[in-house]
C-alpha positions as a Markdown table, in Angstrom:
| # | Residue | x | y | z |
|---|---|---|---|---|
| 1 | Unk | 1.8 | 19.6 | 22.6 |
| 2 | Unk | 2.1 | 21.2 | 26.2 |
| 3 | Unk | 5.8 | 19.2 | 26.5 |
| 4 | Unk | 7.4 | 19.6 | 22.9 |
| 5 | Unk | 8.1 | 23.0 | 23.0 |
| 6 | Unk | 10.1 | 22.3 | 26.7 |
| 7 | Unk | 11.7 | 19.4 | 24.3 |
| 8 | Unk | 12.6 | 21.5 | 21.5 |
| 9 | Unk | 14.2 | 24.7 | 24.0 |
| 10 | Unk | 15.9 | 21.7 | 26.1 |
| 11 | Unk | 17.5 | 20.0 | 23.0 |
| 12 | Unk | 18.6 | 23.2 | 22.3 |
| 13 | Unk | 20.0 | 24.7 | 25.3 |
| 14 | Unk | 21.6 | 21.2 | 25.9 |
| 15 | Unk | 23.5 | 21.7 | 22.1 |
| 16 | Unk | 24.2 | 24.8 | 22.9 |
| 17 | Unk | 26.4 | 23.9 | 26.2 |
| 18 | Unk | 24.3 | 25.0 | 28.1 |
| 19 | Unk | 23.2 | 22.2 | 30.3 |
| 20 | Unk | 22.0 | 24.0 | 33.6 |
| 21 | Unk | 19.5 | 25.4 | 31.1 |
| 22 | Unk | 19.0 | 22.3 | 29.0 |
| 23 | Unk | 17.9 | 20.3 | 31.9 |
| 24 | Unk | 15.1 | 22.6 | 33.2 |
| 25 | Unk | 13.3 | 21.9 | 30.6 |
| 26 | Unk | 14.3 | 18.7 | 29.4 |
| 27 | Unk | 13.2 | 17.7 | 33.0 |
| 28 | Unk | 9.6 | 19.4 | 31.9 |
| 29 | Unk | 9.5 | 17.4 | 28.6 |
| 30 | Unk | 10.3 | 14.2 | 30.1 |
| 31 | Unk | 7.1 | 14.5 | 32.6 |
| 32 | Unk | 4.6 | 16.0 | 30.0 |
| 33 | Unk | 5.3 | 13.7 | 27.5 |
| 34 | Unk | 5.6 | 10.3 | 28.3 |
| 35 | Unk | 4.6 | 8.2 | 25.4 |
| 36 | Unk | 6.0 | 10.8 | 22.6 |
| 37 | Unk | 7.2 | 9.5 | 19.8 |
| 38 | Unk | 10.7 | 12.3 | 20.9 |
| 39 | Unk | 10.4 | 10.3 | 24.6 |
| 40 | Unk | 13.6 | 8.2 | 24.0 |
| 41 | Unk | 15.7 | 11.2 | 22.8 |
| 42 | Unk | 14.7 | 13.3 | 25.3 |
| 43 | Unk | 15.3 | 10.8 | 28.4 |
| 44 | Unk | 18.9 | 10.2 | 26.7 |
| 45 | Unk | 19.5 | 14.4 | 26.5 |
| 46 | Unk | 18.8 | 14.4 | 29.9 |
| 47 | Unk | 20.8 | 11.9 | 31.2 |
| 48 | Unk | 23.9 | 13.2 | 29.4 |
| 49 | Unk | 23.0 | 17.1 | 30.5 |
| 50 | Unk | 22.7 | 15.7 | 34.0 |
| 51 | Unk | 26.1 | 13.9 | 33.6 |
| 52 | Unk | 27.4 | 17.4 | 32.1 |
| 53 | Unk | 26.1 | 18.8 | 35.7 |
| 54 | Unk | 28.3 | 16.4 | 37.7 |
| 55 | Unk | 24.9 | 14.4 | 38.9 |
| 56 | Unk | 25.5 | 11.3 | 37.8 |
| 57 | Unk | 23.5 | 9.2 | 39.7 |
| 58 | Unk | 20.7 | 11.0 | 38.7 |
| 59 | Unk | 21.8 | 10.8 | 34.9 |
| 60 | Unk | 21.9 | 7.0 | 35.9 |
| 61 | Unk | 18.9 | 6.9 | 36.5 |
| 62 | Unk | 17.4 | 8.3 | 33.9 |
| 63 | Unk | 19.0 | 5.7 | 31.3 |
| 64 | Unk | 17.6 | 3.2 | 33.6 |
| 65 | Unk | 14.4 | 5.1 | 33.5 |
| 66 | Unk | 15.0 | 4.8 | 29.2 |
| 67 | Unk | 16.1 | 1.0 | 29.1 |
| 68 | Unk | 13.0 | 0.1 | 31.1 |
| 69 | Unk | 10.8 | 1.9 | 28.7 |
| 70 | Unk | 10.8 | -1.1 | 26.3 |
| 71 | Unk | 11.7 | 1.1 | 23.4 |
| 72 | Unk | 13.9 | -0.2 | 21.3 |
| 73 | Unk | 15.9 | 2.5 | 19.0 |
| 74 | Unk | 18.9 | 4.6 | 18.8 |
| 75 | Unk | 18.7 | 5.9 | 21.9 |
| 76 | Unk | 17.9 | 2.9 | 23.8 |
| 77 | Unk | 20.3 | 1.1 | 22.6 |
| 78 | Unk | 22.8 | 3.7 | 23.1 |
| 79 | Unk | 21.6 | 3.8 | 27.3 |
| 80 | Unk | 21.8 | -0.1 | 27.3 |
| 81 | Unk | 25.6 | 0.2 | 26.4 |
| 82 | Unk | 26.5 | 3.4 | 29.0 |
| 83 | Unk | 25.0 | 1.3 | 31.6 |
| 84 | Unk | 27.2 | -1.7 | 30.9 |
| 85 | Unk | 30.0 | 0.2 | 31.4 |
């Protein structure tokens, strides 16, 4: 509960163009809520706001972070193909 309200304001921010914002608390989310059934999504926000931001190590790394999860969905999937490029 503690991390899906970060999730929600981050998603929000992040639509909104606003990825300094976004990332602040999609950076929250992503530690309080590992294991959420949003995780996936919320990893894959915060790559692409850190991309947004110029970092794109660090969004790097966070689709590696996602890939190595083991999920398998959208999002997943979606990281799996950005990192073979």
């Amino acid at each position: 509960v503690k991390g899906h309200t970060f999730y929600w304001r981050g998603k929000i921010l992040a639509l909104r163009g606003q990825p300094k914002d976004g990332e602040r608390y999609l950076q929250l989310a992503v530690r309080l809520t590992v294991g959420a059934d949003f995780e996936s999504e919320e990893r894959w926000l915060l790559a692409q706001t850190l991309e947004q931001l110029g970092r794109k190590d660090e969004a790097r790394k966070e689709l590696t972070k996602l890939v190595a999860s083991g999920l398998d969905d959208e999002f997943a999937r979606r990281a799996k193909t950005k990192l073979q490029k």
